[in-house]
C-alpha positions in Angstrom: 32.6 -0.6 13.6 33.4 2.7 15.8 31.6 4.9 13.2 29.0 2.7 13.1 28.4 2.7 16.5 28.6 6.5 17.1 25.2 6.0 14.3 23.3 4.2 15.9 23.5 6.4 19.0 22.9 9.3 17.0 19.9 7.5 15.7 18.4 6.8 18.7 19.3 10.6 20.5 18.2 12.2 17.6 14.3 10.6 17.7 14.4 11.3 21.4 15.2 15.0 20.4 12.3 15.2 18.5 10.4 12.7 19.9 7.3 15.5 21.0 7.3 16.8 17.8 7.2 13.5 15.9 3.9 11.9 18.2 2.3 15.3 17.8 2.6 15.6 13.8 1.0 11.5 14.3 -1.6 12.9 16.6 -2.2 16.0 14.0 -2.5 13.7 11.0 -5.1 11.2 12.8 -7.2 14.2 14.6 -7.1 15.4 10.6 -7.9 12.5 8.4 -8.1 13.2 4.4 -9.1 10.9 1.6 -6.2 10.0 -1.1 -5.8 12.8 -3.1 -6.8 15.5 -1.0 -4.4 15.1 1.8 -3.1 18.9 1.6 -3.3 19.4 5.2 -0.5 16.2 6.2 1.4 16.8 2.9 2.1 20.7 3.8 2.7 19.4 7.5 5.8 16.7 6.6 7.5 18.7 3.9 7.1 21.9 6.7 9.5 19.7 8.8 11.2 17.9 6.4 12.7 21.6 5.2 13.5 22.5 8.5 15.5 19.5 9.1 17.7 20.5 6.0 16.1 18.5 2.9 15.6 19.5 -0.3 11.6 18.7 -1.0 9.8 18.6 -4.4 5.9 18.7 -4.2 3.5 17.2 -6.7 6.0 14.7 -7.9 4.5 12.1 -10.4 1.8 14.5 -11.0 -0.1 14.0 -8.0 -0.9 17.0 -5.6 0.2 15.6 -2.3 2.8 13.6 -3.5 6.6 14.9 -2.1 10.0 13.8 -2.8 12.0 14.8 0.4 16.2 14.7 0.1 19.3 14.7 2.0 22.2 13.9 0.6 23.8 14.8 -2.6 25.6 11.5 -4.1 25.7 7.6 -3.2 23.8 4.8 -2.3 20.1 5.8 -2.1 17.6 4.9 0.5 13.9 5.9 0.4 11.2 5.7 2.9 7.4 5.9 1.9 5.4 7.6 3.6 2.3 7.4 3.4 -0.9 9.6 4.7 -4.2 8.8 3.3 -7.3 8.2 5.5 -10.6 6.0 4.9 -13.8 7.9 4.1 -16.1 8.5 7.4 -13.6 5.6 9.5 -10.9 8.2 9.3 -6.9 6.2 10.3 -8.3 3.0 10.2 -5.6 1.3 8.9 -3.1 3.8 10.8 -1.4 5.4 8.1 -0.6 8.1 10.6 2.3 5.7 11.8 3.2 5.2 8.9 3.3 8.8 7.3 6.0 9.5 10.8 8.0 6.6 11.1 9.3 7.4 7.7 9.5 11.3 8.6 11.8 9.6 11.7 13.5 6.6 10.0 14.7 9.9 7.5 15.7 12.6 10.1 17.6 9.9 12.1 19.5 8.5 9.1 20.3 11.5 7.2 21.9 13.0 11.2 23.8 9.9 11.2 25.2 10.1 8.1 28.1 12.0 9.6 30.5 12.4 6.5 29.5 9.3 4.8 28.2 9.2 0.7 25.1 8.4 1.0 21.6 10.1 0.0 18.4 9.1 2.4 14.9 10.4 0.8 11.3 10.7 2.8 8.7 9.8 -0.6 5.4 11.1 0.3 2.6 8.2 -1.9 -0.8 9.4 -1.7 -3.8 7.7 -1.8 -2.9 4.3 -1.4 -6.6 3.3 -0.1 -8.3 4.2 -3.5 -6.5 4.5 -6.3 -2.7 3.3 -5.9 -0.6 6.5 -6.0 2.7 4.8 -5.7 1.7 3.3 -9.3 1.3 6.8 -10.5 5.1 7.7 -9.1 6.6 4.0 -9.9 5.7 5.2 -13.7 6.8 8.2 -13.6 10.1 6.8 -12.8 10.0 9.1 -8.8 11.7 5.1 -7.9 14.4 5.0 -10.3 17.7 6.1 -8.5 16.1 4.8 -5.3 18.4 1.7 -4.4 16.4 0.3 -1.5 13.0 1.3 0.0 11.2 1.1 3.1 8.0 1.4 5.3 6.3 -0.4 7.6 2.6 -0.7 8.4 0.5 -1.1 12.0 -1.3 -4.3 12.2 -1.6 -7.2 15.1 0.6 -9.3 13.4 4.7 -9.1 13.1 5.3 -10.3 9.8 8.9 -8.7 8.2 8.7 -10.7 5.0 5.2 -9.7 3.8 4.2 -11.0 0.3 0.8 -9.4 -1.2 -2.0 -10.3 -3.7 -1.5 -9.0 -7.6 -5.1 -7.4 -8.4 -6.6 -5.2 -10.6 -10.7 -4.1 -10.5 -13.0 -4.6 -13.1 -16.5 -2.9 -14.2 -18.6 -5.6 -16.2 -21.3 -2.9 -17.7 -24.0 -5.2 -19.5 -26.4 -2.9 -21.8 -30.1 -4.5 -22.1 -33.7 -3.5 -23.3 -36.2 -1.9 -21.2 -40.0 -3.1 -21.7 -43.1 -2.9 -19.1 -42.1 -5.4 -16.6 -45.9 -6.4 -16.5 -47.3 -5.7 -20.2 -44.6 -6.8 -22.2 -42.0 -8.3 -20.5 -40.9 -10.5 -23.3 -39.9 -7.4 -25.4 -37.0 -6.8 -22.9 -33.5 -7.5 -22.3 -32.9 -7.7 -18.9 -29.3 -6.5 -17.6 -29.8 -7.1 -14.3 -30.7 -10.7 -14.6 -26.8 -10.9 -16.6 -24.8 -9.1 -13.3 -26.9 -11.3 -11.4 -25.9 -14.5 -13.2 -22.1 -13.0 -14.0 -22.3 -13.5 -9.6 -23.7 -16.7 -9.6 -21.6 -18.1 -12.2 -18.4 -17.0 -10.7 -19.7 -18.7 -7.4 -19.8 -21.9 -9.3 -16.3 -20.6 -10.6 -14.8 -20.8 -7.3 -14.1 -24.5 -6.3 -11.8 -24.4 -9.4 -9.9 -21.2 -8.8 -6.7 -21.7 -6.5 -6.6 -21.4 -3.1 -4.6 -17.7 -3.6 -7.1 -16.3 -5.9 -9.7 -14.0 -4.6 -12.7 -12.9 -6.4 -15.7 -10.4 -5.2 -17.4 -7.3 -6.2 -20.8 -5.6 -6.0 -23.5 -4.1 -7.8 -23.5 -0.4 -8.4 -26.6 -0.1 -10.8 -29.6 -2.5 -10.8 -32.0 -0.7 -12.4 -34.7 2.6 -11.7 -38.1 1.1 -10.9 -39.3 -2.2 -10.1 -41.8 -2.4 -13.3 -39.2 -1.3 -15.6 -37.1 -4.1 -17.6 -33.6 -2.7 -16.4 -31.9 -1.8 -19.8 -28.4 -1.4 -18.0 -26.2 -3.2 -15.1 -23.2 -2.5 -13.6 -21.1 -4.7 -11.2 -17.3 -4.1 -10.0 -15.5 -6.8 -9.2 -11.7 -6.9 -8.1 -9.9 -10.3 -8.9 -6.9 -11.6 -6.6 -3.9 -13.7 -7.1 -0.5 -14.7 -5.5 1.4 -13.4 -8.9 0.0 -11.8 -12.6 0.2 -14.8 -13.8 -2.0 -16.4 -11.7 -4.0 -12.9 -11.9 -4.3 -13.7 -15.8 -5.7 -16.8 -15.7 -8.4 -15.9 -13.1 -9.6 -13.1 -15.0 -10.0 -15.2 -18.0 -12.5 -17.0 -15.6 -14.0 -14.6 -14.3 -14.6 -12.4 -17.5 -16.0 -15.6 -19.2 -18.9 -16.1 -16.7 -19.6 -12.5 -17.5 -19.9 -13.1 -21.2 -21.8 -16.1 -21.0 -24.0 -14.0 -18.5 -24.6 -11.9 -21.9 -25.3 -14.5 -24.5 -28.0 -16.1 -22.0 -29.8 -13.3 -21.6 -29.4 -11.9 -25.0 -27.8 -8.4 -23.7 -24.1 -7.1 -24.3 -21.3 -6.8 -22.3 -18.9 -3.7 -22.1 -15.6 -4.5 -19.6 -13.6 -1.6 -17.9 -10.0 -2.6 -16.5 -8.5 0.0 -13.9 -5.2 1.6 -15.5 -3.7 1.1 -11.8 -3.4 -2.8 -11.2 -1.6 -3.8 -7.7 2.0 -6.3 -8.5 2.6 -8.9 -5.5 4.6 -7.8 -3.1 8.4 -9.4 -3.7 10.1 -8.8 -0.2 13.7 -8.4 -0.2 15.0 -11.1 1.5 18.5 -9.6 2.3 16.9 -6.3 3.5 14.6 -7.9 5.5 16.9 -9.9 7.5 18.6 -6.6 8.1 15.3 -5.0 9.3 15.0 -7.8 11.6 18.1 -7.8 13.2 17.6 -4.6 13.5 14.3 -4.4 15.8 15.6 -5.7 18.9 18.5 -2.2 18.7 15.5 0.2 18.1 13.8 -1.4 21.1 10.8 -3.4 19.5 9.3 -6.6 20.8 7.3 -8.6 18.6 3.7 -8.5 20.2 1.9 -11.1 18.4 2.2 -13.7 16.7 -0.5 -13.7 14.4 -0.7 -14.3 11.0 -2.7 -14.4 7.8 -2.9 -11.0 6.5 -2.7 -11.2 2.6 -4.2 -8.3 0.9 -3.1 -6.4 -2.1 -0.9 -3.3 -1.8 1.0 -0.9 -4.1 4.0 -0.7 -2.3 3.9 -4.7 -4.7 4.6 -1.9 -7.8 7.5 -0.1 -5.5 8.9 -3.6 -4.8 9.5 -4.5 -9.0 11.6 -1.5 -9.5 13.5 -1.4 -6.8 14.4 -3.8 -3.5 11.9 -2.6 -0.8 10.4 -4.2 2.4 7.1 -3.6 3.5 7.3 -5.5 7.2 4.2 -5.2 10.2 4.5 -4.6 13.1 2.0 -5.3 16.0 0.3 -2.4 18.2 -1.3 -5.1 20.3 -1.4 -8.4 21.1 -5.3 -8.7 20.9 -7.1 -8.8 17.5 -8.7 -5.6 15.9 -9.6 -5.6 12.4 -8.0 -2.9 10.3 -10.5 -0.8 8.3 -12.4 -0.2 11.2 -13.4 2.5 14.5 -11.8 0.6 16.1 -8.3 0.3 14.5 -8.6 4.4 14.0 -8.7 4.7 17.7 -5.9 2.1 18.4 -3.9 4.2 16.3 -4.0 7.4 18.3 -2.4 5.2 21.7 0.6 5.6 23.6 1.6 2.1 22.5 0.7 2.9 18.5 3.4 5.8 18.9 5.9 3.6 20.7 5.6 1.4 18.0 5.6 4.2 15.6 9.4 5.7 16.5 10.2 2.0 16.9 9.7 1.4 13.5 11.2 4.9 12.4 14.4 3.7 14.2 14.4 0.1 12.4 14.1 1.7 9.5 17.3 3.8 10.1 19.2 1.5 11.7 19.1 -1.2 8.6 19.3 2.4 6.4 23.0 2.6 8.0 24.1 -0.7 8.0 23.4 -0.9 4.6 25.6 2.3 3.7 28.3 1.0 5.9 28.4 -2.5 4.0 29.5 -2.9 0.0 28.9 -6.4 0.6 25.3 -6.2 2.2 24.1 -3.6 -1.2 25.6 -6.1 -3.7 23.6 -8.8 -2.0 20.5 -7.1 -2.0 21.1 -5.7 -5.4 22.0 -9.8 -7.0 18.4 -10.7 -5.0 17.1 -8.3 -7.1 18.6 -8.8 -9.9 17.3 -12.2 -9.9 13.8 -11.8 -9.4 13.5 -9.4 -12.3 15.3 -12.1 -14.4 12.9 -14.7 -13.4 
C-alpha cells in the first residue's frame, strides 16, 4: 500500500512537471491537423518526446508510416496506451484526437516514472488513421498487440460512458455494369445502372422495418452517370452495414447484398460487390479494467460532466479489444451537447476545459496502469474475462 501510494503521487507530480509541455504538443497537434496516413508532423512530434523521456521507439510499425511503438520497461506485465492523431479532412480535430494522441503520451510518462523498481513494461502505440481506413486493424494483424496484456485510451465526447460497446461494420461498393443507348432515340436498347443503385436504395429502405433495432445501414452514390441523354452503363454506390456483433453483421449483409442483386435481375444489368479488407469488430469492454478506470477518476481529479448517452458508432479500437483486454471509456468536455465531426467539436477541443480533461484522462489511465501492476489478483481477473469472451 506504501509503494503504491508513493505512485500515485509521482503520477500526479510528474503531469504537473510537464504539464506546459503536454497542453502545448495538444495545442500543436490541433493548430496542425493531418489526414490518416499522412500524420508526419504529430508522429515525429510524440516519438521526439517520447525518446526524451527514456523509451525505446520503433517507427512505421505494422507497415504504416506514422504508426510508433513507444517502450519503457524491459520485462513483465505489459500495458499499452493508444494514441491516436488523425484529423478529419477540411473540419480538422473534430472528434478531438488531439486529447487523445496526449493523454496517452501522459498516462505513459506518468506510469513508466512511477514504476520505481517494479517489473513492469508501459508502451505509448501510436494507430494512425483511425477516421478512414482503420490503422489499428493494420497493427492488430501484424501482431504490434500481441504481448500487450491490457490497453487503454480514452476519447472526448459529451457523454461519460467507461464501458463503451461499439457497432461491428465493414463498407461495401455495389458496382452494377449496364448498357448505354440514346436516352431519347433508343432507349429500349439500354441497360440502365443507375435505375439498379437507385432501386438497391429503395429496396434496402423496404429492408429496414425487418433489420434489428442495432443494425445500421446507409451509403451514397458515387457515380450516376456522364450526361443526362446517355443510358448510364455504370453505377456505383457505397454502403457501410452496422451491427451489435459479426454475427449480427452477417446476417444484415445478406440483406442488404440481396436487394442489390435483385436490383440487377430487374433491370437486366450485373452486379460486381467490393468488401473493404478492414472490417470494424464490436467493441468488448473489459469489465474488470473498467471498474478499475472508474475508480480511478475521482484520484486523477475528474468529474463526470454529463450524463448523456447514446453514442454507438463503430471503432477499431473493437479489433484492439479481441486480442487483448482494452477499454475505450468517454469522457465529457462539456455538459452541453456538440456533435462530434463537426467546427464546432474542433474548436471545443483546443479549450482550457478540453486539456483539463485531457491530463485528467492521462492520469486515469496511469493510475488503473499501476494498480494493475501492483495486483496478481486484479491481472488474473482481467485475464479469465478475457479468456472467456474469446471462448464464447
Amino acid at each position: 500500500m506504501i509503494k503504491s501510494m508513493s505512485g500515485y503521487r509521482t503520477i500526479h507530480s510528474k503531469i504537473e512537471e510537464e504539464l506546459d509541455r503536454l497542453i502545448k504538443m495538444s495545442r500543436d497537434i490541433h493548430g496542425h491537423p493531418e489526414v490518416g496516413g499522412e500524420e508526419y508532423f504529430a508522429s515525429d512530434l510524440i516519438t521526439a518526446y517520447l525518446k526524451e523521456m527514456g523509451f525505446k521507439v520503433w517507427r512505421g510499425v505494422g507497415g504504416l508510416k506514422t504508426a510508433f511503438m513507444a517502450t519503457y520497461g524491459e520485462e513483465g506485465y505489459h500495458i499499452g496506451f493508444c494514441s491516436e492523431y488523425d484529423a478529419l479532412p477540411e473540419i480538422g480535430h473534430g472528434c478531438g484526437h488531439n486529447l487523445i494522441a496526449i493523454a496517452a503520451v501522459a498516462a505513459g510518462v506518468a506510469l513508466a516514472a512511477a514504476l520505481e523498481g517494479r517489473p513492469g513494461r508501459v508502451s505509448v502505440i501510436g494507430t494512425p488513421d483511425e477516421e478512414d481506413h482503420g490503422g489499428k486493424v493494420d497493427l492488430v494483424r501484424t501482431g504490434v498487440f500481441d504481448d500487450i496484456n491490457a490497453a487503454m485510451m480514452f476519447h472526448p465526447s459529451c457523454s461519460t460512458r467507461i464501458n463503451v460497446t461499439s457497432l461491428a461494420c465493414c463498407d461495401y461498393r455495389f458496382i452494377f455494369h449496364g448498357k448505354n443507348a440514346h436516352a431519347a432515340i433508343e432507349p429500349w436498347e439500354g441497360r440502365n445502372a443507375l435505375d439498379a443503385v437507385i432501386q438497391t436504395f429503395n429496396g434496402i429502405n423496404a429492408l429496414r422495418q425487418h433489420l434489428k433495432e442495432d443494425v445500421r445501414v446507409h451509403g451514397i452514390i458515387t457515380e450516376g452517370g456522364l450526361a443526362t441523354n446517355v443510358i448510364p452503363d455504370r453505377s456505383v454506390a457505397e454502403f457501410l452495414v452496422r451491427a451489435r456483433d459479426s454475427v449480427g453483421l452477417e446476417e444484415a449483409v445478406e440483406k442488404v447484398t440481396a436487394c442489390a442483386r435483385g436490383a440487377a435481375t430487374a433491370t437486366g444489368t450485373t452486379l460486381e460487390i467490393e468488401q473493404s479488407d478492414y472490417p470494424y469488430e464490436a467493441m468488448c469492454s473489459n469489465n474488470v479494467l473498467a471498474d478499475v478506470f472508474a475508480e480511478s477518476l475521482p484520484q486523477a481529479g475528474y468529474t463526470v460532466q454529463s450524463a448523456q448517452t447514446g453514442e454507438v458508432g463503430s471503432i477499431d479500437m473493437g479489433n484492439v479489444s479481441r486480442v487483448t483486454p482494452s477499454i475505450y471509456p468517454l469522457l465529457a468536455l462539456t455538459d452541453q451537447w456538440v456533435p462530434r465531426h463537426t467546427p464546432e467539436f474542433a474548436a471545443l477541443c483546443n479549450t482550457e476545459k478540453a486539456y483539463d480533461v485531457m491530463l485528467a484522462a492521462g492520469r486515469a489511465m496511469a493510475i488503473t496502469g499501476l494498480k494493475v501492476f501492483d495486483s496478481p489478483v486484479l491481472q488474473e481477473k482481467i485475464k479469465e474475462e478475457f479468456s472467456n469472451l474469446k471462448q464464447n
